[in-house]
C-alpha positions in Angstrom: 16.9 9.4 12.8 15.1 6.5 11.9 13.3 6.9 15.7 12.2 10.5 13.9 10.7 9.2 11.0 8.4 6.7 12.5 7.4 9.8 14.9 6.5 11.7 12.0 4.5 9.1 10.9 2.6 8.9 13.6 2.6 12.7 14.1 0.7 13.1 10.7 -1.8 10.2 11.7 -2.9 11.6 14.6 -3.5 15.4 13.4 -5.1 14.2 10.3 -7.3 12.1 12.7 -7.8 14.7 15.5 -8.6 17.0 12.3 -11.2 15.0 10.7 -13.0 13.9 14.1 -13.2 18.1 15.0 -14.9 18.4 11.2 -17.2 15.8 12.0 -19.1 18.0 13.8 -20.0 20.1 11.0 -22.2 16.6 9.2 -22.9 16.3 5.8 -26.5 14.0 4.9 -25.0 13.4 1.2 -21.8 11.9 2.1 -21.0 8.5 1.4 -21.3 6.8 4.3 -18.1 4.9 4.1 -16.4 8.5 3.5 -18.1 10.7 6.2 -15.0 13.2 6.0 -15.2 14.1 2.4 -14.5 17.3 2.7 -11.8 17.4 4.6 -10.5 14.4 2.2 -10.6 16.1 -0.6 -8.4 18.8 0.5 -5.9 16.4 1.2 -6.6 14.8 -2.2 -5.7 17.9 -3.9 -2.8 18.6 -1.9 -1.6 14.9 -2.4 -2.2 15.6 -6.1 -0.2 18.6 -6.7 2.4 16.6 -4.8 2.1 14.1 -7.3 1.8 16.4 -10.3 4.7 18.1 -10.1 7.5 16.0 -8.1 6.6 12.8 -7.9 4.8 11.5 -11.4 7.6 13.6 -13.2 10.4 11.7 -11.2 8.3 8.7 -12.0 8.4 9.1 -15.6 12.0 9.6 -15.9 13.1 6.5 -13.9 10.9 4.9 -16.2 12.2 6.4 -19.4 16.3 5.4 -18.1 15.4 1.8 -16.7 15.1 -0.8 -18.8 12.1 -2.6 -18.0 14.0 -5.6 -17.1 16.0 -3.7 -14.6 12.8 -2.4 -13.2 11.1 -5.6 -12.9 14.1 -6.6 -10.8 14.1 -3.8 -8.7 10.3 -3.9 -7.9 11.5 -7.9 -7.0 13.6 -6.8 -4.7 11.7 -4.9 -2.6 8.7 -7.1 -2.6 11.5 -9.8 -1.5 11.9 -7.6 1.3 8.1 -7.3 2.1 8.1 -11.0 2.7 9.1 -11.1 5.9 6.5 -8.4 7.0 3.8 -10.5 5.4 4.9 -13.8 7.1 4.5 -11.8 10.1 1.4 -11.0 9.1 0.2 -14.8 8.2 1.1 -16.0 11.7 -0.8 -13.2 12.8 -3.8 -13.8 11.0 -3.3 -17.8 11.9 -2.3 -19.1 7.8 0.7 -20.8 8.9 0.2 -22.2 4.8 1.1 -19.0 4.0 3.7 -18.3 6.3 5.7 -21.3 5.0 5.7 -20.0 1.5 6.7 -16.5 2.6 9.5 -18.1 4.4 9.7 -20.3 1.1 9.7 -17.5 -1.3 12.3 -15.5 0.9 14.5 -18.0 0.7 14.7 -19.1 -2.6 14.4 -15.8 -4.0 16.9 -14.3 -1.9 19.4 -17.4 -3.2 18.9 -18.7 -6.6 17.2 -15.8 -7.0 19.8 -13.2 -6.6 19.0 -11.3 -3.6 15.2 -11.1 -4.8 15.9 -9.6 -8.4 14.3 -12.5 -9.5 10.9 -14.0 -8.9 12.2 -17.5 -8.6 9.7 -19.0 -6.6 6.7 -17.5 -8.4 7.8 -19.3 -11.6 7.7 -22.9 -9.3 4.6 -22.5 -8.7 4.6 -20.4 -5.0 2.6 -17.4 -5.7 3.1 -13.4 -3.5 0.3 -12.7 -1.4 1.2 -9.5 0.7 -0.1 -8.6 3.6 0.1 -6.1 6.2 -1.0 -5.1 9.7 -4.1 -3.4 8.2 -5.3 -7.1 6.8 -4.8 -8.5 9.9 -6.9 -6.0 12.2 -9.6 -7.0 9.3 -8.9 -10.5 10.1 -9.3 -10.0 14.1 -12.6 -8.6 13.2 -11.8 -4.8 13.4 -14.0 -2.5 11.1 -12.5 -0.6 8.3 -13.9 2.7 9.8 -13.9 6.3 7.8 -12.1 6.1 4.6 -9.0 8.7 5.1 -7.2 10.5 2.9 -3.6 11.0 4.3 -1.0 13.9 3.8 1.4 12.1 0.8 0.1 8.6 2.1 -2.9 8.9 -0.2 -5.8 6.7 0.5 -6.7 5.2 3.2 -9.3 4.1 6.2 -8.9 4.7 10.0 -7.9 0.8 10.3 -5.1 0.6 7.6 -4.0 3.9 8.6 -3.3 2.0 12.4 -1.9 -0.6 10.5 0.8 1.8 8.6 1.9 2.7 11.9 2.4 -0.4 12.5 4.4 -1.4 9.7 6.5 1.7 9.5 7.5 -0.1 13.7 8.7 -3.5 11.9 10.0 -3.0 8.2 13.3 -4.1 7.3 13.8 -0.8 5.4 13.4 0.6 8.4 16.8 -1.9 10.3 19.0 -0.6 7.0 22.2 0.9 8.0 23.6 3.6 7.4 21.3 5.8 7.8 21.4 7.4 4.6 21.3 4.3 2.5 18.1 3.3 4.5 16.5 6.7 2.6 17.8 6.3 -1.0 16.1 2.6 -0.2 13.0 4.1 0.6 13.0 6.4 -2.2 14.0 4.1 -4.8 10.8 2.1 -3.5 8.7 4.6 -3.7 9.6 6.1 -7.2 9.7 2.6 -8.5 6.2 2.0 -7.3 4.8 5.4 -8.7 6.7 4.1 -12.1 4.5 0.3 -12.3 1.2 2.5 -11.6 2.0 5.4 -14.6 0.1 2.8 -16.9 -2.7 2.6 -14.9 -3.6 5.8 -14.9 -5.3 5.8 -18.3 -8.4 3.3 -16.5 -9.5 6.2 -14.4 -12.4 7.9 -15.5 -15.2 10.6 -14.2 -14.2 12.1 -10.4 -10.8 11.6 -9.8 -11.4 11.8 -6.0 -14.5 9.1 -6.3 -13.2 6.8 -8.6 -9.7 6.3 -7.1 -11.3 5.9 -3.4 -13.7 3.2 -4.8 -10.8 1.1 -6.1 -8.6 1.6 -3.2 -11.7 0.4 -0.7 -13.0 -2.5 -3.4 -8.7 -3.5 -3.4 -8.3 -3.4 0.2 -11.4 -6.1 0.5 -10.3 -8.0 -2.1 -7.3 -8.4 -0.3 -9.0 -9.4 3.2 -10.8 -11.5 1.0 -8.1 -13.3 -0.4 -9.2 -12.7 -3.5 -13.0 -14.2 -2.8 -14.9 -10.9 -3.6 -18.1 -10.4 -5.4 -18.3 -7.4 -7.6 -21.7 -5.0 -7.7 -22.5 -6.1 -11.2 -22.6 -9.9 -11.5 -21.3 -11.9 -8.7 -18.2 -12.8 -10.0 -15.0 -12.4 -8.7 -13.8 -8.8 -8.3 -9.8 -9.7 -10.5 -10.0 -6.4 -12.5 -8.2 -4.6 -9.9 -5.5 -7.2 -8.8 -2.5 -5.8 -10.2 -4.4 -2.1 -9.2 
């Protein structure tokens, strides 16, 4: 079954992508150019939305309003424990073998004294999370970000992070749980735990819903190629307001 759902996966990314390349055809001189597929985006967007609307945010809220927030903390520890080994991956990948020691450093320790990751020991001495995925590392081997894409409940994305979710979805350790239905009450928790942490952030969007949340997701994304070193449109400075975004 898991075999199925990384099928799927790739199902959806390659007739979302056969489907925008067919609309291409159509042009648009107004679009954005980092967003040629606008359009066809949006109708995604608003499908995602309703999605969101009316199953997911609701879910959201009331794991929210049952967890105590230092019970939720944990569990957002835990899985980001388990997204360290995807990101050392990543680091050897992208030749940081720095970084690689302290995912293998902050695995360790947090999966120890830190309770099976429930606890962020290691960020408290001093050894800091820096996620990152298949779609940094195309970045980092000098592949372009292409179209921006809007995927069916993925949400935003470009042509090369969308490759990179493929690959992820190959070599997640969600992906190795067994049994198999453990492996989806996993994924689900993660999922409704992360749509929880971003119910706050909800209130900073402002104007075009579409527009705004595709500018933050494509200014994040470089940030996080960056490694943080990215320059803003207004002043130079550092572009931090959308770390935790």
């Amino acid at each position: 079954m898991a075999g199925n759902c990384r099928i799927d996966l790739k199902h959806i990314f390659t007739a979302v992508l056969m489907a925008l390349l067919c609309s291409a055809a159509l042009g648009n001189d107004d679009a954005d150019p980092r967003d040629p597929f606008e359009s066809w985006n949006r109708k995604i967007f608003a499908f995602n939305d309703v999605a969101d609307r009316y199953v997911l945010k609701p879910v959201a809220k009331g794991y929210q309003y049952v967890t105590p927030n230092g019970v939720e903390q944990s569990i957002g520890n835990f899985f980001n424990n388990i997204g360290e080994v995807q990101s050392m991956g990543n680091d050897v990948l992208q030749g940081k073998p720095r970084n690689a020691m302290v995912d293998v450093a902050r695995f360790i320790i947090n999966s120890t004294v830190g309770v099976l990751g429930l606890f962020d020991v290691a960020g408290h001495i001093g050894l800091p999370r820096e996620p990152e995925d298949f779609g940094q590392t195309l970045a980092v081997w000098g592949v372009g970000s292409g179209p921006y894409l809007v995927l069916p409940l993925f949400g935003p994305s470009t042509l090369r992070d969308g490759t990179g979710l493929a690959v992820d979805s190959f070599t997640s350790v969600e992906g190795a749980i067994d049994p198999e239905r453990a492996r989806y009450y996993m994924k689900g928790l993660d999922i409704v735990d992360t749509r929880a942490s971003l119910l706050s952030s909800e209130e900073l969007i402002s104007g075009d819903r579409y527009g705004f949340l595709r500018d933050a997701y494509l200014q994040r994304r470089q940030f996080l190629i960056n490694d943080g070193e990215m320059e803003d449109s207004f002043g130079g400075e550092d572009f931090e307001s959308f770390e935790e975004f």
